[in-house]
N, C-alpha and C positions, 0 to 999 in steps of 0.2 A: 924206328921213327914211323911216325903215321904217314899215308900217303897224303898231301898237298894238293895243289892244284899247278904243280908241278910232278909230280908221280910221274914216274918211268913207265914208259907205254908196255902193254903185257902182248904177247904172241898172237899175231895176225889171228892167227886160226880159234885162240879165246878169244878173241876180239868177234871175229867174224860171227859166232854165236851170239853174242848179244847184241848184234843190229838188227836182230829180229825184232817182230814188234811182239812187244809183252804177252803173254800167253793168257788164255783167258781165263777168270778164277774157277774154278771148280766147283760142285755143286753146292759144296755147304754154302759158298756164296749167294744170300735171297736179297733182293728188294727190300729198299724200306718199306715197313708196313704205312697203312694211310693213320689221319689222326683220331678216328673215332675208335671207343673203345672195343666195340665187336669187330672191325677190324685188325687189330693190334691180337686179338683173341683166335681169330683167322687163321693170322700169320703166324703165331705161335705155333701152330697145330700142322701148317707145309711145313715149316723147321724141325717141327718134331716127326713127322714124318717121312720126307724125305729130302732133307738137306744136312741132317747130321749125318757126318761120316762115322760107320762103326767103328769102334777103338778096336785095332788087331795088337791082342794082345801080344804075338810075335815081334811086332815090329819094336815096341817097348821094352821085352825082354832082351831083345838084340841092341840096344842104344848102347849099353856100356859097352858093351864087347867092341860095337864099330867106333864108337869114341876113344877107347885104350888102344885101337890099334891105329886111330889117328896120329895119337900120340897127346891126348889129352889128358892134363894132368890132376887137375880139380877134383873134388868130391862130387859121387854118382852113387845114387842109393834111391829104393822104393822100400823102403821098410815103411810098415802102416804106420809109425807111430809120427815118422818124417811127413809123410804124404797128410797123415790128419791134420797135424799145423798147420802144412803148404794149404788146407782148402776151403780157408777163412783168410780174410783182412776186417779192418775194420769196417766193409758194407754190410748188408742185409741179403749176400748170398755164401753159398760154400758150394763149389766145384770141386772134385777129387782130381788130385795131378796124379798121372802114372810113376814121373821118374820126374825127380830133383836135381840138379847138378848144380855146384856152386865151384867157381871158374876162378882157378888162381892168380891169371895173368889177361893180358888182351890178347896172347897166343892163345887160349885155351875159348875163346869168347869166337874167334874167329875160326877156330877147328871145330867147334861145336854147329856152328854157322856152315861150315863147308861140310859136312856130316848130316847135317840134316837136310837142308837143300839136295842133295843129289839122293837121299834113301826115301825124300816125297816123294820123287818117282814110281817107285813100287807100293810107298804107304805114304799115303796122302794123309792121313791122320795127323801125322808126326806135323809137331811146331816147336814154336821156342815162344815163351812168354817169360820177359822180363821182371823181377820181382827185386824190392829194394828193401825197406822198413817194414812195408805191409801196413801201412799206415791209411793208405791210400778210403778214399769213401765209395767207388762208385761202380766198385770189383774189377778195377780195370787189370792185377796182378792175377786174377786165377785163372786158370785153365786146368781143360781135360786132358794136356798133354805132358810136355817139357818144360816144367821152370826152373827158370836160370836165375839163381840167387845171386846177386850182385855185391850184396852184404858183407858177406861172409872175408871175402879176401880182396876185393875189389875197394881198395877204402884210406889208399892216402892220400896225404894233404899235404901238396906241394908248399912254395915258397911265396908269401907276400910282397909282390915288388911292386917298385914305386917309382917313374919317371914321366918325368912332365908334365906333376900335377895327377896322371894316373896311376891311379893301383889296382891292378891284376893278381891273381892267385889262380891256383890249379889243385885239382880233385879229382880222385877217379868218384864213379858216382855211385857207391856205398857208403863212401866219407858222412858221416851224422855230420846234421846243420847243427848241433848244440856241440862239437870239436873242431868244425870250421869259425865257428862264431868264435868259438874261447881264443884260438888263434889270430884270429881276424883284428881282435880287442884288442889285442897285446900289441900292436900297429894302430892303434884309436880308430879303425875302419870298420864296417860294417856292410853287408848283403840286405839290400833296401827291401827286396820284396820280400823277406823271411813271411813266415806262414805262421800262424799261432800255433801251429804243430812243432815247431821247431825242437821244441825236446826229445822230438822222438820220433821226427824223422830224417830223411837222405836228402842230401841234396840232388845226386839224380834222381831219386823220385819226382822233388819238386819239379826239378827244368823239365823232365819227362811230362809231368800234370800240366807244365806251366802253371805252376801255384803264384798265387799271389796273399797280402796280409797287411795290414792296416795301412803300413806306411805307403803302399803300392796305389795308392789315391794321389798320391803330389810323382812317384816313382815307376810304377807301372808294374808288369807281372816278370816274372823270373827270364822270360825269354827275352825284354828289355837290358837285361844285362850281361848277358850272353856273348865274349869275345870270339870263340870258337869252340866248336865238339870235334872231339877225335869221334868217329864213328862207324861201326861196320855194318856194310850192305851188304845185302843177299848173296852175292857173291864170297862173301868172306874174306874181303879183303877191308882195311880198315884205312878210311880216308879224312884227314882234317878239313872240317867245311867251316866255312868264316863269310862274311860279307864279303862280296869283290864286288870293283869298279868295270863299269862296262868292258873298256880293256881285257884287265882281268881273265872276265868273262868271253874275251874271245880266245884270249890263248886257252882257256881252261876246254871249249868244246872241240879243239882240236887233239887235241889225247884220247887217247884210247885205255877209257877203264870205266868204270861206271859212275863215278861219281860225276864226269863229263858227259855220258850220255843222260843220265836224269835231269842235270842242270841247263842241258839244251832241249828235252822235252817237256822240262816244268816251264821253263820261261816261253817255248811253242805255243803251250796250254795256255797262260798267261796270257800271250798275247792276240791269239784268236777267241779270249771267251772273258776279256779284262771286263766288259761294259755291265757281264750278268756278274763276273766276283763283284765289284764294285755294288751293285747295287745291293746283293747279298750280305755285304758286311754290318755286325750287327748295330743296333744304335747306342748300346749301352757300350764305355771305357773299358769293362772286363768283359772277357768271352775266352772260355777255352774250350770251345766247343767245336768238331768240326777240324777242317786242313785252313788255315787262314792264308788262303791263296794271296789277299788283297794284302798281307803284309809283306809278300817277300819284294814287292817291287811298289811299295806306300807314295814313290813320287810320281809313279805312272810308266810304262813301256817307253811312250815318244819319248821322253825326258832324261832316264835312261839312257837310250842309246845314241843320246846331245852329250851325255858323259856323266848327269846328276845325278846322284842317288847311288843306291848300294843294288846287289842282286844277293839278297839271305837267305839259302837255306836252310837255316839253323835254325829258322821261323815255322818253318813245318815242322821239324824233328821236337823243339820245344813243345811239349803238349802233346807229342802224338803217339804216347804210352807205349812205346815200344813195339809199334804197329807196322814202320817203315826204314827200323836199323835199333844198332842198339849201341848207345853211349857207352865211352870204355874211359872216356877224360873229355875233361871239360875247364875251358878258362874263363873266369869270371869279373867282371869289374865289380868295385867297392868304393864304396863313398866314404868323408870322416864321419862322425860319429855326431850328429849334432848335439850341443853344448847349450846353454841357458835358456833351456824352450820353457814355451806357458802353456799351462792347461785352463782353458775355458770350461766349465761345466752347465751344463743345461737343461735342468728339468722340466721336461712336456709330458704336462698334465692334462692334454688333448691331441688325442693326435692327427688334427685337421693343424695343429702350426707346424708339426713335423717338417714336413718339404719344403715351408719358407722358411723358417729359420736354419737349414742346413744348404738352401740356396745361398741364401745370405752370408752365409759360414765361408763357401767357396770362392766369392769376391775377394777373402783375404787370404788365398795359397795358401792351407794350410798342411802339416807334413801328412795328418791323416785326422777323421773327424769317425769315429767310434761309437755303440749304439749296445743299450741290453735293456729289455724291457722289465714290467714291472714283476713277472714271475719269477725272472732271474733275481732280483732286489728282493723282493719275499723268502725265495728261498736259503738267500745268504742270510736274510736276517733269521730265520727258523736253525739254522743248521752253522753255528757259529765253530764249531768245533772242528768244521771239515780244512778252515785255513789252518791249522795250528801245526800243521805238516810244511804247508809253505811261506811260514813267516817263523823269524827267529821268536823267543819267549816275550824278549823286550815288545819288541815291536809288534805281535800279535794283537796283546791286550791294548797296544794304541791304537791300532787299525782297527779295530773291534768298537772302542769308544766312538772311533771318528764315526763310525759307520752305525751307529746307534742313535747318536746325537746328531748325526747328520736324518736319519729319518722322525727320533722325536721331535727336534727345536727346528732344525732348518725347513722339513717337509711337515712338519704337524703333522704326523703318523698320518700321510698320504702318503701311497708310493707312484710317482711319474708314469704315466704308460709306457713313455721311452726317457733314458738318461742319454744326453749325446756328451761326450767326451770332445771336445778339441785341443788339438797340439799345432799351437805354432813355432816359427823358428825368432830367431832373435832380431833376422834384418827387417822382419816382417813386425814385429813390436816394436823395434827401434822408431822405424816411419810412422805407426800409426801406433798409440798406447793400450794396451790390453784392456784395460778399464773400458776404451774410448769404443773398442770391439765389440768388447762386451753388450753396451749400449745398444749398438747398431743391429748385432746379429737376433735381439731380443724383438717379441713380438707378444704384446698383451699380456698373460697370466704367465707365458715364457721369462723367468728373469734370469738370464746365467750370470753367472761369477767365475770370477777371474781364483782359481785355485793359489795360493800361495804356500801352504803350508804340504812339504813332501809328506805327512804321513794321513792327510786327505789325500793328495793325490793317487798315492799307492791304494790305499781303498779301493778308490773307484778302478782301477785299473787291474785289482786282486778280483772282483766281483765280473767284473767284463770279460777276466780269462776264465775266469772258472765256471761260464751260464751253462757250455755242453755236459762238463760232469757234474753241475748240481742239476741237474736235470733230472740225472739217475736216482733224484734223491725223494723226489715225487711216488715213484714203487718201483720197489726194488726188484720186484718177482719181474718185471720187462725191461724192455733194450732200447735206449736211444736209434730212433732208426733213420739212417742217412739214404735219405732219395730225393724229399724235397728242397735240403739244404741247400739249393747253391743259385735259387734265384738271382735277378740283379733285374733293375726296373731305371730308368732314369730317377734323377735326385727329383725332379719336379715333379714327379706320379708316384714319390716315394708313400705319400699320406692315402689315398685312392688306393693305391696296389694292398697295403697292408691290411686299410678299414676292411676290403673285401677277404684279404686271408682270413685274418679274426673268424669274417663270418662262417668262411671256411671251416677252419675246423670248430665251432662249434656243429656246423652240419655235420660232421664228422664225429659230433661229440669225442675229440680231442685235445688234448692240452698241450703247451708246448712251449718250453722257454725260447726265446729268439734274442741272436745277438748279430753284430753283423758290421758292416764298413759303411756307416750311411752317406759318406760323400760321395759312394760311389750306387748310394739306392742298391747295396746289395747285401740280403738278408741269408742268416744261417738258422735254420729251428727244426729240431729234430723230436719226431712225436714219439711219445712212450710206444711201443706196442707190444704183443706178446707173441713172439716167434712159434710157440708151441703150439695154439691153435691155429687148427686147418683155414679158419677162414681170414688169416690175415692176410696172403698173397693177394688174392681177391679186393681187399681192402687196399692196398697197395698200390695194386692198377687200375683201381676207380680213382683213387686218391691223385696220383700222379697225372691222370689225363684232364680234373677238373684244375688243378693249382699250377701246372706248366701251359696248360693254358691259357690260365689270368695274363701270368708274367707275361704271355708274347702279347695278349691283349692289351696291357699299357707300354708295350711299343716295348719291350726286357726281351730276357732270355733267360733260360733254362739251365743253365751252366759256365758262371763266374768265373770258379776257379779250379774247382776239382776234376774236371773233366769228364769226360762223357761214358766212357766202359760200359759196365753192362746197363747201368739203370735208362741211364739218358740218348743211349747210341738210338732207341727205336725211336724216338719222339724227337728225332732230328725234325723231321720234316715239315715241325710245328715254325722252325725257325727258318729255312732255309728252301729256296725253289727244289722241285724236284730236278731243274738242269742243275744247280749247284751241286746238290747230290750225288749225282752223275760224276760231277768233274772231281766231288772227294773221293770215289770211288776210283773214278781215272787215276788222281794222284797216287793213291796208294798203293794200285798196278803197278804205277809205274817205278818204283822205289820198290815193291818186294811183288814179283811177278809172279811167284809160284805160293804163295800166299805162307809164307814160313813164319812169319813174328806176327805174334799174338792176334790170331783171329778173331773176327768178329765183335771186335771191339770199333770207333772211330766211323765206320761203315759197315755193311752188310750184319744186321745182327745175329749173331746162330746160337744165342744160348736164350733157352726160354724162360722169361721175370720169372712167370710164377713155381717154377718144375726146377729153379736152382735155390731158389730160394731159402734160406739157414730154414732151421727147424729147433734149434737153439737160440734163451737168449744170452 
């Protein structure tokens, strides 16, 4: 069983070691760089030269041997052909791992954990980076060290239960989100915040990114659903963390083990620096950016400890890429499956009504309100042939007509700058009539309609999923590249934020389909580029410094839902004080002290944008 917040106190004399105060990170740890580009250029250049620690090839050679004689049981191998897989996901970098291991059990997660921790001492090099699907956009799974395949054996799926109107399930977090869902169904329940990726990724990845996906506009991001994580801390011992009530919280910092001392020095932190979290928190609904201090205690310290509110840890861990423990099971809640919804549709054929008609949209709660612009619509209709893989035969050729005659008759061969998608539920039609919506959320040359027919619906929602791979369809010799994706801007600066992208990358002379959650102002658009020339890196970090910019400039952020890893960790600063910084860096002291899960990721950047960068597309 996992340790609790009941857990059996461990020996004085372990104990007596970890009342120290946290040790100080070692050098690879730098400062965040400042926000101009010759800066961040600076800073690249101290990390390349004196804060990467050299890889001692010894210390890697020697990992399986001291792991087998832990008694570790999992797969452990550097063969080149493993290690070339392991040094891609889906970003726009490749880091080479030394050694792979993929962990049979949570015995094996946690002896790998107590093996590595104690042989940092002599080799500092050595870590442990978490890796699930590889799915992930923003390289937050690679490293120059250890990863820990989670996939591999790490990946059942417990039981659906159901009491008191609640249902719960459990996973270890390898479990694919497309055999939790098929599971899930078989119960009429569903995981609100799935990801558009769902086919083909983890579900601990997701809770790890704190991902979020359409419906997560009326439901919130993966860490909103979150009952408890089994978890293992530095230590290597493995603790179940859950919300507790102030109570709770006092018996839990009375034990002696680590999951009680970080919960009585996060809440410490907490509550001598609540006034800068607070004001740090960002102004946009998604953010998985950063340690979200200001979530673990949302009704405030004083209030708190009157008895209100919960104290979550689970709120850090959600999101924070395997940077301060590493998930080994996870319990989930699940909503039914909503039943008789309507789909509104919305063609904006300017997009200065964009941000009022999707303000408008949000006065009537809707489950999620959905966005692809007119490149995405161009390219389905040029490339009809690419659905015929994801629709039966019957139904291809209707989906095809709908979406034909929908831009002949309905759009008069114009295509919309943006198509928005609305989905409401049924108590929400019941009271007020979809027609009557329709009206309302409309503005000038804006006319939506109320969708009735499932195989229009499906159209527009085959087209919506498919905007990132027909992108590729643009040329084929480049690579969709994921860095600027994960803006998010308020719904009311949604029109203003975009008009200036546009202009964006025409400066850039780029093109780029975009799709996105626009109830929540947050956009996805991945520019063609071509990996193989030298001078894309360079393009990359001009790129990134003028468009995460915009975003914090209409009051956004720079990272929605994929989180932060290599691309977005150095241009924290764009969003957050440098004392907040400070205190994310404190946080993640103080949960892994000798700096062992996944470096330089969340804080302190140590891998350089342009020097890891793919060279492949």
């Amino acid at each position: 069983m996992s340790r609790s917040s009941t857990a059996v106190k461990k020996s004085s004399t372990k104990r007596a070691t970890k009342k120290k105060a946290p040790a100080k990170k070692t050098a690879r740890k730098k400062s965040t760089p400042k926000t101009t580009t010759a800066s961040i250029r600076q800073t690249a250049k101290k990390i390349e030269k004196t804060a990467a620690i050299k890889r001692n090839p010894l210390a890697h050679l020697l990992v399986e041997k001291m792991l087998r004689e832990a008694g570790f049981r999992g797969g452990i191998s550097s063969k080149k052909a493993l290690l070339d897989a392991y040094s891609t996901d889906e970003s726009i970098f490749s880091i080479r791992p030394q050694v792979v291991i993929q962990p049979k059990n949570r015995g094996d997660v946690e002896i790998a954990t107590k093996v590595i921790a104690e042989e940092t001492k002599r080799f500092p090099s050595l870590s442990l980076t978490p890796r699930a699907a590889g799915t992930g956009l923003g390289g937050g799974s690679l490293t120059d060290s250890i990863v820990i395949d989670v996939c591999a054996h790490l990946n059942k799926i417990g039981d659906v239960i159901t009491k008191k109107d609640k249902t719960t399930f459990t996973c270890e977090p390898g479990a694919m989100w497309k055999d939790v869902e098929k599971k899930l169904k078989a119960s009429n329940v569903y995981l609100p915040p799935y990801p558009a990726s769902k086919d083909i990724c983890s579900v601990g990845g997701s809770i790890a990114n704190n991902a979020a996906g359409p419906d997560s506009l009326r439901h919130g991001h993966c860490a909103d659903w979150v009952e408890s994580l089994d978890v293992t801390l530095h230590d290597g011992h493995t603790y179940t963390i859950k919300p507790i009530t102030y109570r709770e919280y006092k018996l839990l910092i009375k034990q002696d083990h680590e999951h009680a001392r970080v919960a009585k020095e996060i809440f410490d932190l907490i509550n001598k620096n609540e006034k800068e979290i607070k004001k740090n928190a960002p102004h946009t609904k998604k953010n998985s950016a950063g340690y979200p201090l200001w979530s673990v205690m949302p009704q405030g310290v004083n209030k708190f400890k009157k008895g209100e509110g919960t104290f979550d840890l689970t709120r850090l861990i959600s999101g924070s890429q395997g940077t301060i423990g590493i998930i080994t099971n996870m319990t989930l809640r699940a909503l039914p499956i909503p039943e008789n919804t309507t789909l509104i549709a919305l063609p904006i054929f300017d997009l200065e009504d964009a941000a009022d008609c999707i303000v408008k949209t949000l006065k009537f709660n809707p489950i999620n309100v959905e966005v692809f612009d007119s490149l995405t619509f161009n390219l389905a209709l040029q490339n009809p042939g690419f659905f015929k893989d994801r629709l039966s035969k019957s139904d291809y050729y209707k989906v095809m007509f709908s979406m034909y005659s929908t831009y002949h008759v309905r759009f008069r061969r114009k295509v919309p700058e943006f198509t928005v998608l609305v989905t409401l539920d049924e108590a929400t039609t019941d009271k007020t009539p979809a027609a009557e919506i329709a009206k309302k959320i409309g503005k000038g040359s804006v006319k939506p309609r109320v969708v009735t027919n499932p195989i229009e619906s499906e159209m527009y929602w085959q087209i919506r999923r498919a905007s990132y791979t027909l992108s590729k369809f643009q040329d084929t010799s480049k690579r969709p590249a994921a860095f600027l994706e994960d803006m998010t801007v308020p719904p009311e600066n949604l029109s203003k934020f975009f008009i200036q992208i546009k202009k964006l990358l025409k400066e850039f002379n780029i093109t780029a389909a975009v799709h996105g959650h626009g109830g929540n102002g947050h956009f996805h658009f991945y520019p063609l580029l071509d990996f193989t020339n030298k001078t894309t890196p360079k393009l990359v970090e001009k790129m990134s410094e003028k468009f995460f910019s915009t975003a914090v400039k209409f009051e956004g952020n720079i990272c929605g839902e994929h989180n932060d890893g290599i691309i977005r960790t150095p241009h924290l600063n764009k969003m957050f004080s440098k004392k907040m910084l400070g205190l994310f860096e404190r946080t993640e002291n103080l949960f892994d002290p000798n700096d062992i899960f996944n470096p330089g990721k969340k804080v302190n950047p140590r891998f350089d944008i342009k020097e890891t960068m793919r060279t492949t597309n």
